[in-house]
C-alpha positions as CSV (number, residue, x, y, z in Angstrom):
1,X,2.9,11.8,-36.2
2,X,1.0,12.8,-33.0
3,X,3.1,13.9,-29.9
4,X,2.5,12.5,-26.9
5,X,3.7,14.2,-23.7
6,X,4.3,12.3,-20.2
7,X,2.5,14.6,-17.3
8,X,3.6,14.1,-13.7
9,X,1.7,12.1,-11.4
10,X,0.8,14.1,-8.5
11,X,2.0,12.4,-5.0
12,X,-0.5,11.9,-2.6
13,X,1.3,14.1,-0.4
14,X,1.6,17.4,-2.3
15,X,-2.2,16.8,-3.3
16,X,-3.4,16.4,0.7
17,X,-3.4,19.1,3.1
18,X,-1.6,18.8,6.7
19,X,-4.8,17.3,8.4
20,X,-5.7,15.5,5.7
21,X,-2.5,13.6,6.4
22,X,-2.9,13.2,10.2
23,X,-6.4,11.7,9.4
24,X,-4.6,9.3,7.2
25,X,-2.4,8.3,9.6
26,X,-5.2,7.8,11.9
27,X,-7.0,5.6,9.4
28,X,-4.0,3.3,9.4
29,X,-2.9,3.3,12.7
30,X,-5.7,3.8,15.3
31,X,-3.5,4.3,18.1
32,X,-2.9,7.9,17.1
33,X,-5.8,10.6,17.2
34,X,-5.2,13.7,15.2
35,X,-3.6,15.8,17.6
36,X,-1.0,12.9,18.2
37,X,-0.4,12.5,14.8
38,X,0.3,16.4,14.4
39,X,3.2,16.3,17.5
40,X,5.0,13.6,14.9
41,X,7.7,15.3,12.8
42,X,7.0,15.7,9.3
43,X,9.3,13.0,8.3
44,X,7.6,9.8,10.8
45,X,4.1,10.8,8.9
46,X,5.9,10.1,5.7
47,X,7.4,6.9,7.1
48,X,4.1,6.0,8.9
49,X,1.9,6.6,5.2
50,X,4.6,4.9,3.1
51,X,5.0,1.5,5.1
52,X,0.7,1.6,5.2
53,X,0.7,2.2,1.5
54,X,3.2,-0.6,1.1
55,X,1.7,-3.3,3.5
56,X,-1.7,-2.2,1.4
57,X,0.0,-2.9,-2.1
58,X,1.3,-6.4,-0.9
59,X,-2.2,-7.4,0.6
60,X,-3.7,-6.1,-3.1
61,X,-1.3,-8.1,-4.5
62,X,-1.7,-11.3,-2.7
63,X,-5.5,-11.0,-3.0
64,X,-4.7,-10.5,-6.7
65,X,-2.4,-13.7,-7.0
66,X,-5.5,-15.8,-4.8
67,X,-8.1,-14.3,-7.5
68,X,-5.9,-15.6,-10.4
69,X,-4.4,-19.1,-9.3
70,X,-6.4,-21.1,-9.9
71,X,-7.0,-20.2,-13.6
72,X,-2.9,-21.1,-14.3
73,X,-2.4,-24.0,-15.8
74,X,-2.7,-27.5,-14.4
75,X,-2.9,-25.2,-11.0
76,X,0.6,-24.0,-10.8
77,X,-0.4,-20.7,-9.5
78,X,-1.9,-22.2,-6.4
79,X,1.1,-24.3,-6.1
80,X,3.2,-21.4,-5.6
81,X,0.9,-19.4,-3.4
82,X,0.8,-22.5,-1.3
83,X,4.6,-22.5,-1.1
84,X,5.2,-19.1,-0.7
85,X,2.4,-18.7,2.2
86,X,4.2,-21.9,3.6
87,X,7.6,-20.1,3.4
88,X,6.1,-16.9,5.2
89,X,4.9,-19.0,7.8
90,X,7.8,-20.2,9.0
């Protein structure tokens, strides 16, 4: 029987260097230019990338929920996303 070994996924962080970083946190938040973003203590550019990567994933997702509603069945899928959005809205 074949072995199959689990390899770590390399973190975005580890893989990017310093400035690399800063430029990230440019990308999402405009307000900062790269020297700003390299005055900010190590730990705020973590907490600045995460909640961007996070408010990204929930936009893919909702996208991905919108792309797929209306196949459900009977339309239920666009039910819900028409509840849920109502929810948020309020």
């Amino acid at each position: 029987m074949a072995e199959i070994r689990v390899q770590k996924i390399p973190s975005p962080s580890r893989d990017l260097s310093k400035r690399e970083l800063y430029a990230t946190v440019c990308y999402f938040y405009p307000q900062y230019t790269l020297k700003d973003a390299a005055k900010l203590p190590a730990r705020d550019v973590q907490l600045l990338l995460k909640v961007a990567m996070r408010q990204q994933s929930a936009t893919y997702l909702n996208l991905t929920q919108i792309a797929a509603a209306p196949h459900t069945e009977k339309g239920e899928g666009v039910k819900n996303l028409i509840d849920l959005y109502k929810e948020a809205a309020r």
